[in-house]
N, C-alpha and C positions, 0 to 999 in steps of 0.2 A: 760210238759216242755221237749224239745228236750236236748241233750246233746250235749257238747260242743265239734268242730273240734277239736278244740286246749287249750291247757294251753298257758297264758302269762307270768306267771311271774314262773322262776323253784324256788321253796322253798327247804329247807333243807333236807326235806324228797325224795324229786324227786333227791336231789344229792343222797342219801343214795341207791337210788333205781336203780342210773343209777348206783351206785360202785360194788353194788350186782351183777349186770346185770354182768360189767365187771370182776369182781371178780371169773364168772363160768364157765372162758376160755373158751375154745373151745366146751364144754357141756353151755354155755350159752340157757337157753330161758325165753322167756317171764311169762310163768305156773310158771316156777322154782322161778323164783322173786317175785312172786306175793304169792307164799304158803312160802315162809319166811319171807313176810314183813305183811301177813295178809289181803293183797289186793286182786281184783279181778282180772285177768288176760286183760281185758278189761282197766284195772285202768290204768296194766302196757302199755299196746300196746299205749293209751293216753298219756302215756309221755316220750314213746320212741319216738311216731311220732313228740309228741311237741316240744322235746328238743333232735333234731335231733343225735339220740343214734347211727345209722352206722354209720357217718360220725366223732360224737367221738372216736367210735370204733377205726377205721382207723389213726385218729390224734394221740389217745393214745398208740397204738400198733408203730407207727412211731416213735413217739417220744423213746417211751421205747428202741426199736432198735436201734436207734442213739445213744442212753445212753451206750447200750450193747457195739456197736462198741465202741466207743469212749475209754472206758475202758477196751477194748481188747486191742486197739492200746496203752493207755499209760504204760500197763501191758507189752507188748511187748518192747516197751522202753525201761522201767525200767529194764527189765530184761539184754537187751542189754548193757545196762549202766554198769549192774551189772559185766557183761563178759568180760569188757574192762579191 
């Protein structure tokens, strides 16, 4: 029996797996997720390509940025506010 391109559907575990992933910053890799979740490193690279893991990479690291700014700028505010 061949194995599968792709995963259809991401289950709970595949979240957990992608948070891992995200969770090992910039030391991120595939091995590393895979010997903490008890998978095979193959299991991992199947559901990063499934559940297109760079491209959330990219979204979550944007997103979190915008958050950072956002809260720089109303920090900045407030502070200004504070000085009047």
């Amino acid at each position: 029996m061949s194995k599968p391109n792709r995963l259809q559907v991401e289950q709970e575990h595949h979240k957990q797996a992608f948070e891992t992933y995200y969770g090992l910053g910039t030391k991120r890799n595939y091995r590393e997720v895979g010997e903490r979740l008890g998978v095979s490193t193959s299991a991992v690279k199947l559901m990063a390509k499934s559940f297109n893991w760079p491209a959330r990479i990219q979204e979550r690291d944007a997103t979190v940025a915008r958050q950072a700014a956002d809260q720089a700028i109303g920090s900045a505010v407030a502070e200004a506010a504070r000085k009047r």
